[in-house]
C-alpha positions in Angstrom: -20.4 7.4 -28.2 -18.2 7.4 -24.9 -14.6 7.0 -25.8 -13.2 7.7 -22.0 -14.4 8.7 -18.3 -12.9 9.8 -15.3 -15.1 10.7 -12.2 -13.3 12.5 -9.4 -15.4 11.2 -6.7 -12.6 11.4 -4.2 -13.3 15.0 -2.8 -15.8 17.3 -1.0 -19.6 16.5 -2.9 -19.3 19.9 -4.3 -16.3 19.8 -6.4 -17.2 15.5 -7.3 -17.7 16.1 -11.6 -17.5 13.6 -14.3 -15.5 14.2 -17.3 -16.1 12.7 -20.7 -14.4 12.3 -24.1 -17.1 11.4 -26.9 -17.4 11.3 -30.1 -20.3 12.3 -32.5 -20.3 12.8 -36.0 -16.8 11.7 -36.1 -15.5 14.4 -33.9 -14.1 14.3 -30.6 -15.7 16.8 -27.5 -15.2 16.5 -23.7 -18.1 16.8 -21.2 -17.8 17.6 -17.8 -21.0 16.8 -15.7 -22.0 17.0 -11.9 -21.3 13.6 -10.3 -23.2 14.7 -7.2 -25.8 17.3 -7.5 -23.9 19.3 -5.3 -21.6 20.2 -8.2 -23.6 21.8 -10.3 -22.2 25.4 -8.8 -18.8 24.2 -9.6 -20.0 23.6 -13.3 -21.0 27.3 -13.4 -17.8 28.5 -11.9 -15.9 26.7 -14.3 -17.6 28.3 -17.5 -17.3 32.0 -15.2 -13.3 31.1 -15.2 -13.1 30.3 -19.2 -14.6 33.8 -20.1 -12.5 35.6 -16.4 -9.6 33.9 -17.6 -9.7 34.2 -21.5 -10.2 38.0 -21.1 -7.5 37.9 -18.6 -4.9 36.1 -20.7 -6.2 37.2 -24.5 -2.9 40.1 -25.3 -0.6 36.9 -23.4 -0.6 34.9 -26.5 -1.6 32.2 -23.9 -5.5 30.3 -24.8 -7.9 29.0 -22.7 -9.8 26.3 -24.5 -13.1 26.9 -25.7 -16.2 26.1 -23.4 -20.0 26.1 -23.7 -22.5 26.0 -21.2 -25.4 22.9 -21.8 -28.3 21.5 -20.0 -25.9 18.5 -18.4 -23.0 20.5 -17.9 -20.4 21.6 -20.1 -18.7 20.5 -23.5 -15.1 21.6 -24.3 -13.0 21.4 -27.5 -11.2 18.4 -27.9 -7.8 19.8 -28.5 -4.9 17.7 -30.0 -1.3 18.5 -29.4 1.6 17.9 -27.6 2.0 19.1 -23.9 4.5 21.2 -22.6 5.3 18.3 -20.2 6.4 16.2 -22.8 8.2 19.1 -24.5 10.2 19.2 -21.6 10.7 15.6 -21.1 12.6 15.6 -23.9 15.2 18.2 -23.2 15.7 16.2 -20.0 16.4 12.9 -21.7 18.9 14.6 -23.7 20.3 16.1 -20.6 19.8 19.9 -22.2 18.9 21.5 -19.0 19.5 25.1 -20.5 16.9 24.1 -23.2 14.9 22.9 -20.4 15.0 26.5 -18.3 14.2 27.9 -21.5 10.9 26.8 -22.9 9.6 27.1 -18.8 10.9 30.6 -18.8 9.1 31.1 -22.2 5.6 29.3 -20.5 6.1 31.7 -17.5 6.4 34.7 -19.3 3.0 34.1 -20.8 1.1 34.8 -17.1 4.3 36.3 -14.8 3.4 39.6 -14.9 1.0 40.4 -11.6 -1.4 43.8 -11.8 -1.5 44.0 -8.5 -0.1 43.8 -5.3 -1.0 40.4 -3.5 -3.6 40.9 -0.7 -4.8 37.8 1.7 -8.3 37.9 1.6 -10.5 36.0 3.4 -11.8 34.3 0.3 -8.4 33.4 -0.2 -7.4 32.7 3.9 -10.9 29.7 3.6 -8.6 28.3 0.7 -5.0 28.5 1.1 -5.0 29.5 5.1 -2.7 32.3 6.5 0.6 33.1 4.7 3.6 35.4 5.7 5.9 36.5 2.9 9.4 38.0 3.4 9.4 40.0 0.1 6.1 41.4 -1.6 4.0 39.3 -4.0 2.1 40.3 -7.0 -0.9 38.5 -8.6 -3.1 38.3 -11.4 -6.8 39.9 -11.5 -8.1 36.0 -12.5 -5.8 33.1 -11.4 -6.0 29.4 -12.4 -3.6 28.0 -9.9 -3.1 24.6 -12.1 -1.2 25.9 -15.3 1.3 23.0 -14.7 2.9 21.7 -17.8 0.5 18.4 -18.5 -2.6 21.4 -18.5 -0.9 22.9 -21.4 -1.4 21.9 -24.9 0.3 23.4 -28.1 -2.3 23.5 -31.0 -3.4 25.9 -33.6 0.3 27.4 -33.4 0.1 28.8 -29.2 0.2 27.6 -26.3 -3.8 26.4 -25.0 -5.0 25.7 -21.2 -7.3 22.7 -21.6 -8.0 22.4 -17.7 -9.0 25.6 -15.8 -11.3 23.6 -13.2 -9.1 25.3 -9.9 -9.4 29.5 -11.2 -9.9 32.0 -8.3 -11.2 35.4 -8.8 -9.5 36.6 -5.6 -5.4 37.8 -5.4 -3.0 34.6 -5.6 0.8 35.2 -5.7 1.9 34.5 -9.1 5.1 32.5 -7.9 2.6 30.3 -6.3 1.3 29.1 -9.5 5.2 29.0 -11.0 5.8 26.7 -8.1 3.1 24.3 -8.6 4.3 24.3 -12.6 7.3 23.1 -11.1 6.5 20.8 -8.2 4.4 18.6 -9.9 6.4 18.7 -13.2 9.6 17.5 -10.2 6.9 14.8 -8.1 5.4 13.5 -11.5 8.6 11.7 -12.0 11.7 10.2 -10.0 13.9 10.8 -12.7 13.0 14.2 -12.9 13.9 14.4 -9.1 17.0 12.6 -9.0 18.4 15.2 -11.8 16.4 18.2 -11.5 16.1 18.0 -7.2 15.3 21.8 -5.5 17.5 23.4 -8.1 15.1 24.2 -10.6 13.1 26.3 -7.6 16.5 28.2 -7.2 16.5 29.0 -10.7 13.6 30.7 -11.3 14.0 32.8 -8.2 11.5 31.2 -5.7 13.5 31.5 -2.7 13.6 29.0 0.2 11.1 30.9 2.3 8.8 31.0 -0.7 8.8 27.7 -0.9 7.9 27.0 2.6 4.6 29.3 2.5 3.6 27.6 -1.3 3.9 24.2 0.0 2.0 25.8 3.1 -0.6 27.0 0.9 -0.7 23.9 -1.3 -1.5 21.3 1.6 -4.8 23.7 2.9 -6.1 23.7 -1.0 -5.8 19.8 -0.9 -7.8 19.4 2.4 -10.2 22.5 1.1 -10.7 20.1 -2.2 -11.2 17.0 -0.4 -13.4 18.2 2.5 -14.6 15.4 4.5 -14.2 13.3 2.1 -11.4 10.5 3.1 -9.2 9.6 -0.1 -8.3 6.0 -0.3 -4.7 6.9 -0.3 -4.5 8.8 2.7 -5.6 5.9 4.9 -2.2 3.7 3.9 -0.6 5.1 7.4 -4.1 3.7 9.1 -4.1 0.1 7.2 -1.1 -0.7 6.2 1.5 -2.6 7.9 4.4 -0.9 6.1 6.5 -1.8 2.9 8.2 -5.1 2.9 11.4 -4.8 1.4 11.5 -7.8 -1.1 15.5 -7.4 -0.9 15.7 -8.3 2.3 12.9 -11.4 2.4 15.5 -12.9 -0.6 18.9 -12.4 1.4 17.1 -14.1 4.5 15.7 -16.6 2.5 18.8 -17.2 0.4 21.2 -17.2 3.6 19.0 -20.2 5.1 18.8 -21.7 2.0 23.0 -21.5 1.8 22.6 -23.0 5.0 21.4 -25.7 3.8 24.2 -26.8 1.6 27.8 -28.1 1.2 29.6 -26.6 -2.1 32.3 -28.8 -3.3 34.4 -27.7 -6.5 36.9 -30.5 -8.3 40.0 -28.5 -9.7 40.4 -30.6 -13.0 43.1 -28.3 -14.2 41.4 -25.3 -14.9 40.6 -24.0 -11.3 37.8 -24.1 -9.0 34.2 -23.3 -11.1 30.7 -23.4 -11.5 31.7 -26.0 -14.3 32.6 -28.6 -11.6 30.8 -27.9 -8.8 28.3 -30.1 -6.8 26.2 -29.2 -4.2 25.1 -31.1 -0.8 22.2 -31.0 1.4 22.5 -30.8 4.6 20.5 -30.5 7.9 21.7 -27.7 10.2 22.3 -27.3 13.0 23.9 -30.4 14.1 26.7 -33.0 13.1 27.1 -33.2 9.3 28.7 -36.0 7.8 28.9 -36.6 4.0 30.3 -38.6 1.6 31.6 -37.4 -1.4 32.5 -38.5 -4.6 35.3 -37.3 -7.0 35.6 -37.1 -10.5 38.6 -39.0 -12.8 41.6 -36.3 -12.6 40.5 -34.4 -10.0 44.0 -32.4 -8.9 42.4 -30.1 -6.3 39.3 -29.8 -3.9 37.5 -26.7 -2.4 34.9 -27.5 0.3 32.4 -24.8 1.3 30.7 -25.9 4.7 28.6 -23.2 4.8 27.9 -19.5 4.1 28.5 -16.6 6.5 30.6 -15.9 9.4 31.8 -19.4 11.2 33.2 -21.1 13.7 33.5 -25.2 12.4 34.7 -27.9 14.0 36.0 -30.6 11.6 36.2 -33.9 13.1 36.9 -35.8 10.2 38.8 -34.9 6.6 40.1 -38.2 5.2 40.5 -39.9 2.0 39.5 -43.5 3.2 41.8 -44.1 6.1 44.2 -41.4 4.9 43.9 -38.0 6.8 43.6 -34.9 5.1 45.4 -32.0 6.0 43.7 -28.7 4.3 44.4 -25.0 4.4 41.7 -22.9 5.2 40.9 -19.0 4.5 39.8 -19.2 8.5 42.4 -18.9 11.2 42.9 -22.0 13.4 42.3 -22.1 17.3 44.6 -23.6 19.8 41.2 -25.9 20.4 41.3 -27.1 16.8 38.5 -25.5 15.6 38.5 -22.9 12.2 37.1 -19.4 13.0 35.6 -17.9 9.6 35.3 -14.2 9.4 34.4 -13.8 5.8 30.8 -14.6 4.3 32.4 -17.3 2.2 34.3 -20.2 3.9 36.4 -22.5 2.4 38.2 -25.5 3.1 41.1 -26.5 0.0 42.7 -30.0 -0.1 45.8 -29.2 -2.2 47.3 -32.7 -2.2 45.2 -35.8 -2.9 46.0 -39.7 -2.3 46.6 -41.1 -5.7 43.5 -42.9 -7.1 41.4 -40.6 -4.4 37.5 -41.0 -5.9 35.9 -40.7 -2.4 36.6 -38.4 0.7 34.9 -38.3 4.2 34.1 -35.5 6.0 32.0 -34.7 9.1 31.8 -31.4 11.0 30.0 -28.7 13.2 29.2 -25.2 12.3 28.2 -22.7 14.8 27.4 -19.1 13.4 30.0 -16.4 14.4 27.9 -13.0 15.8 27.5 -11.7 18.6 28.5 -12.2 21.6 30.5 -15.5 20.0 32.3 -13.0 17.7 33.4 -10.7 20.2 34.7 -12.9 22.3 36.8 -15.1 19.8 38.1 -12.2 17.9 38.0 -9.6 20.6 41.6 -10.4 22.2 43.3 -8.3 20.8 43.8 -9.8 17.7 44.8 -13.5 19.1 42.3 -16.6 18.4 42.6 -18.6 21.3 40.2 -21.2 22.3 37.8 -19.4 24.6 36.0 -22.0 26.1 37.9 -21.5 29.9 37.3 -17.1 29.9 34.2 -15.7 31.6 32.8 -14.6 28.5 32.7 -17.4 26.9 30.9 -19.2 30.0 28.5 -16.3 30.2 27.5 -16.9 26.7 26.6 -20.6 27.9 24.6 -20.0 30.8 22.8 -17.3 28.1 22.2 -20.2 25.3 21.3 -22.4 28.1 18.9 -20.4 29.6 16.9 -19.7 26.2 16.7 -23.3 25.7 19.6 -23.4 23.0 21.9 -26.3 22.4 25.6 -25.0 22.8 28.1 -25.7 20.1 29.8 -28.9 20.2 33.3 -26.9 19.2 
């Protein structure tokens, strides 16, 4: 019975295999098969790197799990454990980075020693491309370049490979393989990147320049897998109309629905709150006019006439035919109207009319950027009514030629 399958259709036709777990007799096995027939010499170059590689690695204390050679493909030992990934995992979350270095320097010295001196073939050039080290490199007789942690399983008391698919029988720097332990363990996680970053290269001695040739080598082996095969995920550049950044659509959205609306707070004694607040619609831009109502023991009243940098024009502020006089955390013009330059303007009626359960107020709001910002609060620190200096008449004949109608300030 199947239990699991994963094709890897998304490369060249020749490397395209289907891997299985079943179970029969109530035990577990994993089958890899040719997806394309194409494949089937990568199914006989996988069962040449389990015997290359187990005789390479058999006095490292470091297994290669167990493979057989059948009609349909091959069959594997399903091996249980834990992999050295999560091992790791673990020592990151409890932020023991010395443990950490440790159990990868044990892994490492497993396959670090190289027999030889590292040659580029051309066997190895079709691969990997062409490569210039700085300081000699050594390599291994048989090398499976994808040892990384999540390959590695600990069961029957060492340390087992379980996935030996990419094994090369041609000379492969040995730091190369180190580095891809590391890269993928560092790209297979953000939090891993935030806290572990370049250092961990830097710790186990792969130098800067090193690093530059492996990731060299690493992009040529992904376009050697694929072939011409095109990966959905590299055509995101080709269809996609970039990321939308959701935090921006809700300020937008939220800033024209603030717009929208009046906030009025009633201090009852206990300050101005969400408690008592109320809010009113309104229908920018234009003339707004409302009518509001105030509670029994009102002692104070906050009016918010918008949200964002302002300039308002308040005709009327009245308590039936009583005229209110508020402060303001604006500055006043010598024209009468209130220039805002904080995101959160506020009008406060300290002193109320006895019996006051109604108050009038109608006003203009004009957003302050721009050209309307630099010329109200670009005068050297003096808020004058600008209407009569040639900036402010340019920005007229600008709103009027775009079809906009100019504040009513």
């Amino acid at each position: 019975m199947i239990l699991y399958t994963k094709i890897s259709n998304e490369r060249s036709k020749k490397f395209r295999i289907r891997t299985e777990i079943w179970e029969e007799e109530g035990e577990l096995l994993v089958k890899k098969m040719p997806e394309d027939p194409a494949a089937a010499g990568h199914m006989r170059h996988i069962y040449e790197s389990s015997l290359k590689l187990g005789e390479d690695l058999k006095d490292t204390g470091l297994g290669v799990n167990r493979c057989a050679l059948e009609a349909e493909g091959l069959r594997f030992e399903y091996l249980q454990g834990e992999t050295l990934e999560v091992e790791l995992d673990r020592h990151l979350e409890k932020n023991d980075m010395e443990g950490l270095t440790q159990k990868i320097r044990e892994y490492f010295s497993l396959f670090s020693e190289g027999s030889e001196p590292f040659r580029a073939t051309e066997e190895f050039k079709e691969v990997f491309g062409e490569v210039s080290f700085e300081t000699p490199q050594s390599s291994r007789r048989v090398s499976d370049i994808d040892m990384i942690f999540s390959n590695v399983i600990w069961s029957k008391d060492r340390w087992e490979l379980v996935d030996y698919e990419w094994t090369f029988f041609f000379p492969v720097p040995v730091k190369y393989l180190q580095y891809r332990c590391l890269y993928y363990y560092i790209l297979g996680n953000t939090k891993r990147a935030r806290i572990l970053g370049d250092e961990l290269y830097r710790t186990f001695g792969i130098a800067e320049e090193e690093q530059e040739q492996f990731a060299s080598m690493e992009e040529h082996f992904q376009k050697y897998q694929v072939g011409d095969c095109r990966p959905y995920w590299t055509l995101y550049e080709e269809i996609s109309q970039g990321v939308i950044d959701a935090r921006e659509v809700i300020g937008r959205e939220s800033k024209k629905r603030d717009c929208r609306t009046v906030e009025v707070y009633f201090d009852d004694g206990r300050g101005f709150g969400a408690w008592n607040c109320r809010f009113y619609k309104k229908c920018p831009p234009g003339r707004v006019a409302l009518s509001i109502q105030v509670p029994e023991g009102t002692r104070q009243v906050r009016i918010d006439p918008c949200t964002g940098k302002s300039l308002v024009r308040l005709e009327t502020l009245a308590a039936g035919k009583t005229a209110l006089k508020p402060s303001a955390n604006g500055r006043k013009t010598a024209g009468g109207a209130y220039v805002f330059d904080t995101e959160d303007p506020q009008f406060v009626i300290r002193q109320l009319p006895p019996g006051t359960r109604k108050i009038q107020i109608v006003f203009r709001a004009e957003p302050l950027e721009g050209l309307v910002r630099d010329v109200v609060l670009g005068q050297q620190g003096r808020l004058e009514w600008m209407e009569q200096t040639r900036a402010w008449r340019l920005y007229r004949k600008v709103r009027k030629a775009l079809g906009k109608r100019e504040p009513d300030m």
